[in-house]
N, C-alpha and C positions, 0 to 999 in steps of 0.2 A: 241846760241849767242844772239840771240832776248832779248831774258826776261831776260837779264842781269840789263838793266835799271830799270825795275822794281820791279829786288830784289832790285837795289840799292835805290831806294824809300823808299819801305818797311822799309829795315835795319837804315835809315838814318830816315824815323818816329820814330821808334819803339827806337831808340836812342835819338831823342829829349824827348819821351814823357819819358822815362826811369829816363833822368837828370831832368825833369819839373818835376816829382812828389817824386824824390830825396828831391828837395828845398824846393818844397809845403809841404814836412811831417811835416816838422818845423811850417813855417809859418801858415800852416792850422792849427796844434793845438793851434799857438798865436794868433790867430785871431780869435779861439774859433769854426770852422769849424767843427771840430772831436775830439774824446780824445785822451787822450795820447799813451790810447794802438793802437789805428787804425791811431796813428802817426808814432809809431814804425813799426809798419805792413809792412806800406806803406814804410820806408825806407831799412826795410829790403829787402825786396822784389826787391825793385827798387834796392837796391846796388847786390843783385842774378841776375836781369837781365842784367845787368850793365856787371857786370862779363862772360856772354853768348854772349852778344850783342860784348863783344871786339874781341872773337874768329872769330864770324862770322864777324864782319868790317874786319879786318886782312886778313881772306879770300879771302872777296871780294875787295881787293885793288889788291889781286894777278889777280884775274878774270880779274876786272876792267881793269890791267894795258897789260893782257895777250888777250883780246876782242877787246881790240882798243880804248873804251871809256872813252877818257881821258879825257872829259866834267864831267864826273860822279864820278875823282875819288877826288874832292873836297868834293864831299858829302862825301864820305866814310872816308874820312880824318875827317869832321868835327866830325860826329859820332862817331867815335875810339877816336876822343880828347875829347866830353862829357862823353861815358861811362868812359873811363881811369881815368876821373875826378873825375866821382862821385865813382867808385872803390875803387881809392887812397881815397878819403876822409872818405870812410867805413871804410877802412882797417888802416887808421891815427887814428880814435877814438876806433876802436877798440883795439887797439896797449897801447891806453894811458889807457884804462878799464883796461886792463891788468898790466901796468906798477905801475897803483897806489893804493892805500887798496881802499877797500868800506868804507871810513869814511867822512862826508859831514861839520863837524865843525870843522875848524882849528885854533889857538892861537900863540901867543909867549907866554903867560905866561898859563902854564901847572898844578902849581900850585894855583894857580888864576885868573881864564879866565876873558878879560874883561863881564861884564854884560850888555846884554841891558836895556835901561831905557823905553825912548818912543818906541822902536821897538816893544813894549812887545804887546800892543793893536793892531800892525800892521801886527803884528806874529800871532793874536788870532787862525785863522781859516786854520792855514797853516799843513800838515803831520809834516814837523818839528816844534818842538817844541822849545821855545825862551831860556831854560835851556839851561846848557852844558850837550855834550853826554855823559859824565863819564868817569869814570878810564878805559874802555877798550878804549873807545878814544883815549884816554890819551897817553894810553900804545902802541899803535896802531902809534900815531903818532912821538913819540921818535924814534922810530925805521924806517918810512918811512920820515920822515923832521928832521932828528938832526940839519937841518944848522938855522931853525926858533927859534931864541932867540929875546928878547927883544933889544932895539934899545936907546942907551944912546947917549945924544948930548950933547956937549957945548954951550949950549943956555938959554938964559933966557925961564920960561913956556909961556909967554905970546907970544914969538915969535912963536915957534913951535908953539903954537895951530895956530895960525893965518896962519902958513903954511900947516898946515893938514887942517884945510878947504880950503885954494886955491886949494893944490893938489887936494883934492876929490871935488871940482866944477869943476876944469879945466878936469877931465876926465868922467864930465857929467853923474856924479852919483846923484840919488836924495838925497839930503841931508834932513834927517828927524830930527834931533836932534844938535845944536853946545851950549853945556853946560861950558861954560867957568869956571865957580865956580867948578862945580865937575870935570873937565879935562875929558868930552865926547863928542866925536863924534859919532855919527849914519847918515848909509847911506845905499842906496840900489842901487847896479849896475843890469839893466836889461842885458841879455846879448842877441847877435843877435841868427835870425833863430828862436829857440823854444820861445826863450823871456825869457828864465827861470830868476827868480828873487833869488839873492844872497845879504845879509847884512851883513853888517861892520859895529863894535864897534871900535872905537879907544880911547882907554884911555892914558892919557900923568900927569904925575907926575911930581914933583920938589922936587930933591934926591941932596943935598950937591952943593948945584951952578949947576947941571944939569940939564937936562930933560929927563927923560926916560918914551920911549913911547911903549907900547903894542896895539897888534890889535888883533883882532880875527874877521874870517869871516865862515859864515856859509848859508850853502843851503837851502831856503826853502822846496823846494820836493827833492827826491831822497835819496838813501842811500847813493854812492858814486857820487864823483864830478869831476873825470879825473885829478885829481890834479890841477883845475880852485882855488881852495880857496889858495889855498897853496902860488902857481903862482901870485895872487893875492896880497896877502901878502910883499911875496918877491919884485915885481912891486913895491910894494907902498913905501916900509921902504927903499930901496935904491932910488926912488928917493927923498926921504921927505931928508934923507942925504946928498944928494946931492944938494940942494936947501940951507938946511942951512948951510953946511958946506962950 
């Protein structure tokens, strides 16, 4: 009955430090700590312990609650709710790996991707390259996004562009490019945790009194994207819609 309390220590460290080096996997590779691969490591790892650690909290709440030490069973509590966390948040991304192709550059216009202009020098040294991925892309993505088409408005060109750049400043993207003569926008959304770096084309035309605008967003590193470009995408053309409509 003794060393009850001091498993409960134990398990209640061994759960803080489990969820701490969860988060840090990220932020230690954005912060340039470690590479990418002994970012992975460490999250994997941490989300296996994670997974061990909730058996044994679970346990010891029966102990806890079956010992008398009901001071201690707060800890145990807290414990089972950080592994639980960082578990689910394993088993969330791994979910959406699953869920979406390994394709990292997405469009509305399939037959003519927007292109980037200034991104191109910014793209120089990246694993992706500032082209489009190709017809198996392509092909790839007709069949995982049929609902990503191009985005026709009744609006003058000049107002929509003016509202694709509010939009893309108001959601704190770095805007590297607003080309008003050629109808482009360039931009880069960093995103939280690993910091990964994702850029946006947006191109906008003036078709018969309308505006019709196309995007495309594409990953720097990695092959696939959990469906973040897609998402992306979507996010943006519904609400640029909705603003000028």
């Amino acid at each position: 009955m003794g060393r009850i309390p001091k498993i409960v220590q134990i398990l209640f460290t061994l759960s803080v430090a489990a969820a701490a080096l969860f988060v840090l996997s990220g932020y230690g590779y954005q912060w340039e700590i470690w590479s990418m691969g002994t970012a992975f490591k460490i999250l994997t790892n941490s989300a296996y312990a994670a997974a061990a650690l909730i058996i044994l909290n679970i346990g010891a709440l029966f102990l806890v609650y079956k010992s008398g030490y009901g001071k201690r069973y707060l800890y145990v509590l807290v414990g089972l709710i950080l592994t639980a966390s960082v578990f689910g948040t394993a088993r969330y991304w791994q979910n959406q790996a699953e869920m979406h192709p390994p394709i990292h550059d997405i469009t509305t216009d399939l037959d003519n991707p927007p292109e980037f202009d200034a991104m191109v020098a910014v793209r120089a040294d990246v694993p992706n390259p500032p082209e489009y991925a190709g017809e198996e892309t392509a092909a790839t993505q007709r069949e995982a996004y049929p609902d990503l088409q191009p985005l026709f408005l009744p609006a003058d060109y000049d107002n929509v562009f003016d509202v694709v750049v509010s939009l893309v400043e108001s959601r704190r993207w770095e805007l590297v490019n607003a080309d008003r003569d050629a109808g482009l926008v360039e931009a880069t959304e960093k995103l939280p945790w690993f910091g990964f770096k994702d850029d946006v084309v947006i191109r906008i035309d003036s078709i018969d009194g309308e505006s019709r605008v196309d995007m495309r967003s594409k990953s720097r590193i990695g092959r696939g994207d959990l469906g973040v470009n897609a998402n992306r995408i979507r996010d943006f053309l519904n609400d640029l819609e909705g603003r000028v409509n």
